[in-house]
Structures are given as structure tokens and as C-alpha cells.
N, C-alpha and C positions, 0 to 999 in steps of 0.2 A: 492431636492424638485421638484414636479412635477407642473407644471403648466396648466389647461385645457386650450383647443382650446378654448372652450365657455368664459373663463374669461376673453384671454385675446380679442377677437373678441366683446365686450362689451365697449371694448377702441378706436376698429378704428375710429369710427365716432366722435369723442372726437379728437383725434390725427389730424383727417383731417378738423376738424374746427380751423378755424386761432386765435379765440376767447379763445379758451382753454388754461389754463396754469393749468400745472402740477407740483404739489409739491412732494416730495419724503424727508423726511426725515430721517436721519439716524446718529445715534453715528459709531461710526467703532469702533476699535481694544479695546477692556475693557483689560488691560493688569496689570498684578501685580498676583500673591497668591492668594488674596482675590476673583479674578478674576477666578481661576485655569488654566489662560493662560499666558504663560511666554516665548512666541516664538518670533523672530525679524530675521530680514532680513539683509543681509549684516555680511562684513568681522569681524571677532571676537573682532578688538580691535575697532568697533565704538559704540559708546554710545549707550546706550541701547533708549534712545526714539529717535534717529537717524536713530537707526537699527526697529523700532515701526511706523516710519516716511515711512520707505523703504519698509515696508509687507504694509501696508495703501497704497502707492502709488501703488504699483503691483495693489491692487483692483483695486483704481481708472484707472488709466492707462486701466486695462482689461475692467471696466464698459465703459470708453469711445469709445469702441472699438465695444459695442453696440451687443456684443455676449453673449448672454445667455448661449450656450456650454461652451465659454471659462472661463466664472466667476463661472458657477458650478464647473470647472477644478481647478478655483482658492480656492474657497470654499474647497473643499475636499482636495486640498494640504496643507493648510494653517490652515485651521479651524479657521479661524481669527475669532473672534468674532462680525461680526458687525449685530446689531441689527434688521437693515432693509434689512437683504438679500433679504426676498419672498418679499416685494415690489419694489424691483428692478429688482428682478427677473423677478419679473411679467410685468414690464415694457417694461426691454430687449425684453421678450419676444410678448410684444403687439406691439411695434418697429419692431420686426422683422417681424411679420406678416403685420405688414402695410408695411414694405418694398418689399412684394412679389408681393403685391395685389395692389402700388400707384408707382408712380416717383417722387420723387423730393428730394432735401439735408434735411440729419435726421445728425443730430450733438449732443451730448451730451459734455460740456465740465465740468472740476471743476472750480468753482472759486475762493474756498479757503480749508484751513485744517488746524484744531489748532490741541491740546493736553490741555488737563486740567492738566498735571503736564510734567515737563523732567526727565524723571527716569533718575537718574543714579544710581542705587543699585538696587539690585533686591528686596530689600523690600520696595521699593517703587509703587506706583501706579498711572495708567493712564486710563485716556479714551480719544478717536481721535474726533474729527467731521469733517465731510465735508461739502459741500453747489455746488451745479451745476445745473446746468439749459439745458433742452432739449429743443433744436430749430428746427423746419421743416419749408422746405422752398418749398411747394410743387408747380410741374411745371405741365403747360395744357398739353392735348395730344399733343402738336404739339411742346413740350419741352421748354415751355418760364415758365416765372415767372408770 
């Protein structure tokens, strides 16, 4: 997925207001048959939503890492299914362009991640969610807070 300069440069000033909060919602991993995805992470004898737990984390893990290269990287390796890629995408990437263009701490972290069911059989089924929150803490020119 491509992201335009223009889309996300429609966010800087949003980003550099302290008032702004940003929602990002998104299910992660749709996993089961019914799904047509049946991929997991990790060594073969761990549980299938263990191993549905461990490809989710990779995402997360990479989104917090706040690289739009590396979560397309992750995307095309994985093909995880999660629903809100291009708005995070988009995000990554409006993050990044405000980190070119401003100074101060940009943080994403998770703060949680369920599963709607524990596969342990393959014909069983799941969907992931996550929840996290982007912080900036932007510092004057002269590098205070």
C-alpha cells in the first residue's frame, strides 16, 4: 500500500497539537478456514492461538517501532490479516514525516491484546484485537519540554 505525501502532511499539524488524540482502531490476525488464513508463528508443538499470539505480537512489536518500511516488510511476510493496516499505515507514516520536520519523543505503545477464541484445532476460529496509544512529547528549539 502506498501512502501519499499529501495524506499524510494533512496530519502534521494535528500530531503537533498537544490537544489531539488519535484513535486507530483495528482487529488483527482473522484466523481459522472460514478466514482462508491459517498461519502462526512459533515452534510447531505450541498452541495454535499461542503461536496466532506470536504473528500479532511481531506486528505489534514492528508498529511500535514506528517504521512504515518495516510493517509493510511485516505485511508481505506474513499476510496477517489485520484489518486496519492503511490506517496505520498511514499513521506510521505521518509519524515519520513529523519526525523529519519536528524534535521531540514520539512513542507508540500496546496496551492490550485479547483473542475472541483459543484455537486449538484447526477448525476452530479466531480474531485478535489490540488497543495502544501514540504519545509526543515535543521539545522547543532550544530542546526542553
Amino acid at each position: 500500500a502506498v501512502v501519499s505525501t499529501q495524506s499524510t502532511g494533512v496530519f502534521e499539524p494535528l500530531l503537533a497539537d498537544p490537544g489531539t488524540v488519535f484513535v486507530v482502531s483495528s482487529d488483527f490476525c482473522h484466523w481459522g478456514s472460514r478466514f482462508r488464513y491459517c498461519r502462526t508463528e512459533g515452534p510447531p508443538d505450541l498452541p495454535i492461538w499461542r503461536g496466532i499470539e506470536t504473528l500479532d505480537k511481531l506486528g505489534m512489536d514492528t508498529i511500535e517501532t514506528l517504521d512504515p518500511a518495516a510493517f509493510q516488510e511485516y505485511l508481505a511476510a506474513t499476510r496477517n490479516t489485520i484489518c486496519g493496516r492503511r490506517p496505520i499505515l498511514l499513521l506510521l507514516c505521518a509519524v515519520e514525516r513529523y519526525r523529519r520536520e519536528r524534535s521531540g519523543e514520539v512513542k507508540f505503545q500496546f496496551l492490550d491484546y485479547s483473542q475472541s477464541s483459543r484455537c486449538t484445532r484447526k477448525s476452530d476460529s479466531s480474531v485478535s484485537y489490540a488497543s495502544g496509544v501514540l504519545s509526543i512529547q515535543e521539545h522547543n528549539r532550544n530542546g526542553t519540554e
